[in-house]
C-alpha positions in Angstrom: -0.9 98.9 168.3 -3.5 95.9 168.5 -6.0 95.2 170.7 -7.6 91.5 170.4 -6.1 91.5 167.2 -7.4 94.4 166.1 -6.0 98.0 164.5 -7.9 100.8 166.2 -9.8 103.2 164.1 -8.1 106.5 164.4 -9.6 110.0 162.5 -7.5 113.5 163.1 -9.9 116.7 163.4 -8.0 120.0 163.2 -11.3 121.9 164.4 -11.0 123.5 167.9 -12.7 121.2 170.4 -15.7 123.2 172.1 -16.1 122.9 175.2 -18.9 123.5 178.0 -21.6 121.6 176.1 -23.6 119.6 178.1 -26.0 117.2 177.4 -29.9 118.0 179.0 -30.2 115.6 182.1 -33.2 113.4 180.7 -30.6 112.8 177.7 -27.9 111.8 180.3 -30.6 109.7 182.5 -31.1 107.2 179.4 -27.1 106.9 178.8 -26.8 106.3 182.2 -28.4 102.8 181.7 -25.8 102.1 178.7 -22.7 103.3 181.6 -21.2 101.3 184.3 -19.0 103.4 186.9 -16.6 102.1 188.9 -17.4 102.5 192.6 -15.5 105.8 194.3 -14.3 106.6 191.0 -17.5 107.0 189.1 -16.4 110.3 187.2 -13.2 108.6 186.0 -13.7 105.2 185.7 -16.6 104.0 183.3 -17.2 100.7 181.3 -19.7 101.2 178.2 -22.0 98.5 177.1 -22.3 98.6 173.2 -25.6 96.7 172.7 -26.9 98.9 175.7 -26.1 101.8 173.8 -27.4 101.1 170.7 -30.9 100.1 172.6 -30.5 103.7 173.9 -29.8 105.6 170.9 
């Protein structure tokens, strides 16, 4: 499978995925700039920005 010519990058973890972490809401406030949701959808539907996210981070 490509994608504009490109293999994806693909890593297999056999640790149990945790769940119920959450991230602390001033965390979440600065990703939110990086995150674009799509309108009536916005817990489903999200486009990242890459350079936005590495401003954030």
């Amino acid at each position: 499978m490509t994608w504009k010519g490109k293999n994806p990058l693909i890593t297999y973890t056999d640790k149990p995925y945790e769940t119920g972490i959450k991230v602390e809401k001033k965390v979440m406030k600065l990703y939110e700039t990086a995150i674009k949701r799509a309108y009536g959808l916005e817990s489903w539907f999200v486009t990242l920005y890459p350079r936005k996210c590495k401003l954030v981070l």
